[in-house]
C-alpha atoms as one frame of an Amber mdcrd trajectory, in Angstrom:
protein
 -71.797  -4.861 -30.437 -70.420  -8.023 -31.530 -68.904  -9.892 -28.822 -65.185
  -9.591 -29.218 -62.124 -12.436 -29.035 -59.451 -12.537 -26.698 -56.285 -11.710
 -29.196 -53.474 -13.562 -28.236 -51.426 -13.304 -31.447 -47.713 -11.936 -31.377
 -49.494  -8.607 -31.731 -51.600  -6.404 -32.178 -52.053  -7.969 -28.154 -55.696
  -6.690 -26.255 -56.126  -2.776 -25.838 -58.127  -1.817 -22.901 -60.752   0.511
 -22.668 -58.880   3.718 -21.519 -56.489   3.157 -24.397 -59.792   2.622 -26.833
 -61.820   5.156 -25.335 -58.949   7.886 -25.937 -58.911   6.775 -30.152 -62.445
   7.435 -29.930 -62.454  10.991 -29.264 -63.191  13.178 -32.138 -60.405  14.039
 -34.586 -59.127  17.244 -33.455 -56.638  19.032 -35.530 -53.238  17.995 -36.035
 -52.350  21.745 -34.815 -54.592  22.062 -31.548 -53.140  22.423 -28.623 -54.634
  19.456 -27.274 -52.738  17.420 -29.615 -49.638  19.000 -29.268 -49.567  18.022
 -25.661 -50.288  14.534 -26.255 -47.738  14.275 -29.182 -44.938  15.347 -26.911
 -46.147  13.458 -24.110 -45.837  10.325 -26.050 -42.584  11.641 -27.329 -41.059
  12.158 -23.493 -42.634   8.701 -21.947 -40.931   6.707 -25.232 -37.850   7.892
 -23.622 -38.298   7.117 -20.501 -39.297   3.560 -21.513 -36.130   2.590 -23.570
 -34.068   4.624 -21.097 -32.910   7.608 -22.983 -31.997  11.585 -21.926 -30.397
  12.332 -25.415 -32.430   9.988 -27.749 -34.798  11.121 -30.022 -38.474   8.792
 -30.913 -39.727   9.659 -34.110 -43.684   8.595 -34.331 -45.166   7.904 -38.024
 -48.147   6.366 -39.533 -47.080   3.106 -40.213 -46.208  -0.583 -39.119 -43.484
  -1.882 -38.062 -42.060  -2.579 -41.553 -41.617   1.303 -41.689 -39.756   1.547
 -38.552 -37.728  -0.556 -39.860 -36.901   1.223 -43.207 -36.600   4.627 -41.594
 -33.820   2.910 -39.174 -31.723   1.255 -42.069 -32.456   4.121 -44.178 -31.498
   7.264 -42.364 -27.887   5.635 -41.031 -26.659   4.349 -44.301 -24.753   5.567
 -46.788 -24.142   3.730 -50.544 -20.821   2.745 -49.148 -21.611   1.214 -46.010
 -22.120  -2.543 -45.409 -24.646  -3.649 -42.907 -24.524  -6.936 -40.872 -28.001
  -8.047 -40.137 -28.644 -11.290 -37.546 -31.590 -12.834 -37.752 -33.237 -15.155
 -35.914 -36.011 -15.832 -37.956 -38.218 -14.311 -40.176 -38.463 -10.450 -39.148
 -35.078 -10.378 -39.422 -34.295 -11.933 -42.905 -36.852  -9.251 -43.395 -34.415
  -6.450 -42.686 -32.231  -8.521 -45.335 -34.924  -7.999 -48.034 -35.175  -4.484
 -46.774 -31.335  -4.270 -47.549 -32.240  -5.858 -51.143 -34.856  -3.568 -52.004
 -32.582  -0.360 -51.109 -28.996  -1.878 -52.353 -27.699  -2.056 -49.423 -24.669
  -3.950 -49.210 -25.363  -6.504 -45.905 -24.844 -10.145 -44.738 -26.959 -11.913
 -43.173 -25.787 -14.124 -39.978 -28.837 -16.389 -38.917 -29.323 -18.749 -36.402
 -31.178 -21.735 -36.687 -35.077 -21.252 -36.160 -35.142 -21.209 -32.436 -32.626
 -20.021 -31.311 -30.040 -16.930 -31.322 -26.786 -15.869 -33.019 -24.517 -16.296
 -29.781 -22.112 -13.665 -28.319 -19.539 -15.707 -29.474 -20.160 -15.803 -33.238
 -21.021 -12.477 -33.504 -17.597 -11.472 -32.043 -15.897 -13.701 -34.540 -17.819
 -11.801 -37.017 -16.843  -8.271 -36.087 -12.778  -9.693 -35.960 -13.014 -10.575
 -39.518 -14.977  -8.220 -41.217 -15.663  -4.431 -40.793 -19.755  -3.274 -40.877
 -20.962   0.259 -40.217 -24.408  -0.984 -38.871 -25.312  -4.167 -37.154 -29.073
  -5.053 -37.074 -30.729  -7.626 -34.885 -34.087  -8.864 -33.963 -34.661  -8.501
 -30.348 -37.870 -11.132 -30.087 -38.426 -12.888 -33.341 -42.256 -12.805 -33.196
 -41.804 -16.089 -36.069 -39.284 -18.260 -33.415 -39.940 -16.336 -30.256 -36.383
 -16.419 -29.219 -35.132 -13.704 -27.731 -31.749 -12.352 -28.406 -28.793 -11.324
 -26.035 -29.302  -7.608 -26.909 -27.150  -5.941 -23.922 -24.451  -8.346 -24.855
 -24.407  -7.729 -28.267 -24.027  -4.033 -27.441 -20.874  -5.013 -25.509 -19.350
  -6.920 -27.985 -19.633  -4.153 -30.551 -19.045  -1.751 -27.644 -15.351  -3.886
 -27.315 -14.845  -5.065 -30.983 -16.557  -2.057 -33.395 -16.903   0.856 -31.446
 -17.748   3.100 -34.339 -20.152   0.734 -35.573 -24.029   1.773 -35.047 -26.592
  -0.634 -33.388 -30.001  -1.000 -34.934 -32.321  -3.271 -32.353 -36.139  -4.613
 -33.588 -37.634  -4.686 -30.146 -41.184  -5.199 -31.849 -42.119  -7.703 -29.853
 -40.105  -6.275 -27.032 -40.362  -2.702 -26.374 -42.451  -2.236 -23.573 -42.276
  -5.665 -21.783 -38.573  -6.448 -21.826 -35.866  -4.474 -20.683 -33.657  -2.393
 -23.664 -31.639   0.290 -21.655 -30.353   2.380 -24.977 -28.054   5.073 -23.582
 -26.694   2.468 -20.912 -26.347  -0.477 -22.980 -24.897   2.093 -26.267 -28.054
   0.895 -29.011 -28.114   3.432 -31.095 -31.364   2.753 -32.819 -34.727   0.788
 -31.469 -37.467   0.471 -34.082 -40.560  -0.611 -33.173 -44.384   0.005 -33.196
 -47.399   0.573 -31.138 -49.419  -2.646 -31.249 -47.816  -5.181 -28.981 -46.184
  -4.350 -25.769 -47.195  -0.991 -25.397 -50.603  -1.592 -25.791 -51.919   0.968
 -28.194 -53.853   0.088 -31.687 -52.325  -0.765 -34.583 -50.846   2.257 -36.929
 -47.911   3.231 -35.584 -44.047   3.202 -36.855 -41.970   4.044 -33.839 -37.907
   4.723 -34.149 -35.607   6.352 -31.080 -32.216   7.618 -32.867 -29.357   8.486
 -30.192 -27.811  11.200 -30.223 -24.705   9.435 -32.242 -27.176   8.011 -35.082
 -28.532  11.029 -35.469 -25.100  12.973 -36.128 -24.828  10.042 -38.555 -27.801
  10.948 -40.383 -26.633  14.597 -40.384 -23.677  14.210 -42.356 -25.203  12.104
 -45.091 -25.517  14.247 -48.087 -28.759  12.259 -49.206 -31.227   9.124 -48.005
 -33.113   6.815 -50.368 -36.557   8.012 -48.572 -38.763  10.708 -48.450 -41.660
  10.524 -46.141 -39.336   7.822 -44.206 -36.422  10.233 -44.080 -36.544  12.050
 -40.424 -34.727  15.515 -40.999 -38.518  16.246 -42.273 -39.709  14.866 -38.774
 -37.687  16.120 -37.398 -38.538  19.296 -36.303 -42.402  18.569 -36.045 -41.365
  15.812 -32.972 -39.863  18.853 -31.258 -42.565  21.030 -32.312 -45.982  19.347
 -33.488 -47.217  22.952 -34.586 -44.688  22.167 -37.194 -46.125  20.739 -40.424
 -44.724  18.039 -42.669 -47.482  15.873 -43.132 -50.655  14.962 -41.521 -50.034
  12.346 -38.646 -52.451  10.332 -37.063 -53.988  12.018 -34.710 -56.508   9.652
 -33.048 -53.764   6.924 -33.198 -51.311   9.321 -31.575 -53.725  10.299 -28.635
 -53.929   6.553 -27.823 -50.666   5.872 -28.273 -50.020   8.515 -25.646 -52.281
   7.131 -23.199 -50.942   4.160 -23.698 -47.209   4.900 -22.479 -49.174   6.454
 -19.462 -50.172   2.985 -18.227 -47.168   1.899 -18.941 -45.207   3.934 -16.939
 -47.751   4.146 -14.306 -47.456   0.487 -14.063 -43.379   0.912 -13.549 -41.267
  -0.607 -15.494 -39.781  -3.050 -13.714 -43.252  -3.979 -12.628 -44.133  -4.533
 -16.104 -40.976  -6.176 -17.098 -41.529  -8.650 -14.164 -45.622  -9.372 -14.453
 -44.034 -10.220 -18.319 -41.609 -12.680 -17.164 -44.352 -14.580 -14.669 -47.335
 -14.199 -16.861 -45.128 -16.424 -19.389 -43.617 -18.929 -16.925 -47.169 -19.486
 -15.799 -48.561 -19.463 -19.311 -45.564 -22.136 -20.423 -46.048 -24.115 -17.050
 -49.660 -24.380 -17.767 -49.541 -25.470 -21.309 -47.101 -28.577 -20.378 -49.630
 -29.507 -17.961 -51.373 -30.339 -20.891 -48.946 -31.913 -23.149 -48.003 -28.864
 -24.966 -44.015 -28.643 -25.234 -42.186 -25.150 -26.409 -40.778 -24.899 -29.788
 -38.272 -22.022 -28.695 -34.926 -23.301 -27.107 -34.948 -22.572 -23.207 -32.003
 -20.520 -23.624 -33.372 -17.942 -25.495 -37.324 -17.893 -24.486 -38.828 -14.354
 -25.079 -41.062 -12.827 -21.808 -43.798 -11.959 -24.689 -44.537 -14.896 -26.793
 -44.630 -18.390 -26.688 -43.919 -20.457 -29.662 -45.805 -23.854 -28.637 -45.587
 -27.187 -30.201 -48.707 -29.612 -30.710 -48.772 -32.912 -28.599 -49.292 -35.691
 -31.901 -53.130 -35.978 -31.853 -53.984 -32.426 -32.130 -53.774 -31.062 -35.429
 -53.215 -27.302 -35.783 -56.234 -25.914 -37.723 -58.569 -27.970 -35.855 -57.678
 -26.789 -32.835 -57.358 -22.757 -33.362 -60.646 -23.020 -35.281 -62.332 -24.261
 -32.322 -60.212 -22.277 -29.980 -61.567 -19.124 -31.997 -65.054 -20.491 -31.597
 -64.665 -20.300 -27.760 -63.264 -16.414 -27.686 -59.307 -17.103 -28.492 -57.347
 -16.207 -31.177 -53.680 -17.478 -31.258 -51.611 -17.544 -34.632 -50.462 -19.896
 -36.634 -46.292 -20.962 -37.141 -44.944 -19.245 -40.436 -42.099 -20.913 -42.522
 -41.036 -24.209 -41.595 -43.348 -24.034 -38.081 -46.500 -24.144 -40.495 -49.073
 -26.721 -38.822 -46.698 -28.132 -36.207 -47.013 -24.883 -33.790 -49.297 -22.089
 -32.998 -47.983 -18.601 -31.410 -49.279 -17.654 -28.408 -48.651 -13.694 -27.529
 -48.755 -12.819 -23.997 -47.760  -8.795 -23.836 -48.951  -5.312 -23.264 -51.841
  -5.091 -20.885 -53.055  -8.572 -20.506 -54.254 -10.043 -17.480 -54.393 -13.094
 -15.084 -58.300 -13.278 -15.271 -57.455 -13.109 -19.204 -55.203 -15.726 -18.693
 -57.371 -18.214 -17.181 -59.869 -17.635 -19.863 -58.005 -18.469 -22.601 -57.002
 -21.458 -20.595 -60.213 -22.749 -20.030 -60.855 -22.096 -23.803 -58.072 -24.119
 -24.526 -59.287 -26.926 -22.219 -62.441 -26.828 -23.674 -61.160 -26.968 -27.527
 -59.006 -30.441 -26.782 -62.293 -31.757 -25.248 -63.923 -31.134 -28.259 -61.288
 -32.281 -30.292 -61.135 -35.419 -28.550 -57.969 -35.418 -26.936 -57.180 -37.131
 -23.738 -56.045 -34.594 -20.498 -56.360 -33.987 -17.365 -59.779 -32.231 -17.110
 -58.874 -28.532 -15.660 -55.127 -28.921 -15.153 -54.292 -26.149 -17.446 -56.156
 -23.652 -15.538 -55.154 -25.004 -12.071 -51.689 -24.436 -12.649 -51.851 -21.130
 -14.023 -54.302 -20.014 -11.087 -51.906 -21.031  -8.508 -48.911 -19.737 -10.467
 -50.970 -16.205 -10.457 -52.285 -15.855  -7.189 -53.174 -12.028  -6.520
């Protein structure tokens, strides 16, 4: 086999060997009772991980650019206006999602960065009236991280009739979103980064209330994305709509096992020190974050170059010892790369890539400390 790279990109993030060995079993059929087991397995753990009784996941072939159609699609009506916050570039996505559908929406965005506050989001819902809000809960372009449970109170206060649509992407799985608790109504999302599973996957849990809203719409611009067909095949995968994806389903369902066997607080936690460490280590070696401290995500770091490294450079050679970080998109093109640290990763992962990274400024030429990087992040994750 060719010898694989550590992925640390804002997702897909590494899938371990139980997850991989579980896609590799031999398509079954989408009817056996094998896979009906598994299907509803997944189904019941996505519940338990975004802390729902009543909600209702809803598991596609897809990415997350699906998930996020079948949210906006399935809760909106031709009259409806949708505000949509963004804090970078997933969510001027849902904007263009809105364009492509003619759906009336504004977009509110921060600066790249940082977040839409509390504050001007209630200022918002006092002057206007929107039937949906939509919000990014880690911007995998900015990594900030958004005030979610806040947002839900605001609305909760402001616009109680108003639905809540939350992206938790790059957050489902390794940060906290209590739905029925906090009142989200839907989180989108997909299998690839903090859960841990393979690409291929669009992922949406309706509550209870979004899914009365759904109901009572005579029509939805979407066919394969509109879930009264999926409906009854996530209660029943015997059912037949169309033919979902079984291998991808299996490991999606093992997937949430080791997540939940894991706890999640545990994992929510091991999230939040993996990227203190990871952050702590990195300005040991003149790194700086691009991501304001008040809004810094648990599952991706948005990292700024010190002067003398240049960007391609330095992930080239970083790929060439075993890494594989991203790029910045938009305006962050060549002054920051995008380091994902989420799903299953690991401390002795960790200090590899740091000792990659140590070992690509040598190259480069750049003047450091000589094994500071992966001091500090050893210490920081003792066992």
């Amino acid at each position: 086999m060719k010898e694989s790279k550590l992925l640390l990109i804002p997702g897909p993030s590494p899938v371990v060997s139980r997850v991989l060995e579980a896609l590799a079993q031999p398509t079954i059929s989408h009817l056996d009772p094998e896979m009906e087991k598994e299907f509803l397995g997944a189904v019941e753990n996505l519940k338990e991980i975004v802390f729902t009784e009543n909600g209702q996941p809803i598991i596609l072939a897809g990415a997350g650019t699906l998930s996020m159609e079948i949210a906006l699609l399935n809760i909106t009506s031709d009259q409806d206006k949708v505000l949509v916050i963004s804090q970078g570039y997933f969510g001027s996505r849902m904007a263009e999602i809105c364009q492509a559908f003619d759906i009336k929406y504004k977009l509110m965005a921060s600066p790249w960065g940082r977040v839409v506050t509390v504050e001007e989001l209630a200022a918002e819902l006092k002057k206007h009236k929107y039937e949906v809000v939509v919000c990014t809960h880690v911007d995998t372009a900015t990594g900030a991280c958004a005030p979610v449970k806040e947002y839900a109170a605001v609305i909760k206060q402001l616009a109680p009739e108003t639905l809540l649509v939350v992206d938790g992407v790059c957050a489902t799985g390794g940060i906290e979103e209590r739905m029925d608790e906090w009142g989200i109504d839907v989180i989108l999302t997909a299998a690839q980064k903090c859960l841990g599973a393979p690409p291929g996957l669009a992922i949406d849990v309706f509550s209870r209330r979004a899914l009365d809203k759904r109901r009572k719409l005579p029509k939805v611009k979407a066919y394969y994305a509109d879930i009264m067909r999926w409906l009854p095949v996530m209660e029943d995968p015997k059912r037949y709509f169309s033919t979902p994806a079984v291998n991808e389903i299996r490991a999606f369902y093992e997937a949430t096992e080791i997540v939940l066997e894991e706890g999640l607080e545990n994992r929510f936690s091991r999230h939040e020190r993996f990227a203190s460490a990871i952050r702590r280590g990195l300005g040991s070696l003149g790194f700086s974050i691009y991501t304001d401290e008040t809004c810094l995500s648990s599952t991706l770091s948005v990292v700024k170059y010190p002067d003398e490294v240049d960007d391609v450079s330095f992930r080239q050679k970083l790929y060439e010892n075993g890494v594989v970080v991203a790029g910045g998109l938009g305006p962050t093109a060549g002054q920051v790369f995008r380091f994902g640290h989420m799903g299953n990763l690991t401390r002795d992962q960790i200090i590899f890539a740091f000792d990659a990274i140590e070992k690509s400024l040598l190259y480069l030429g750049y003047e450091f400390t000589l094994g500071e990087g992966v001091e500090t992040v050893r210490s920081l994750l003792v066992r």
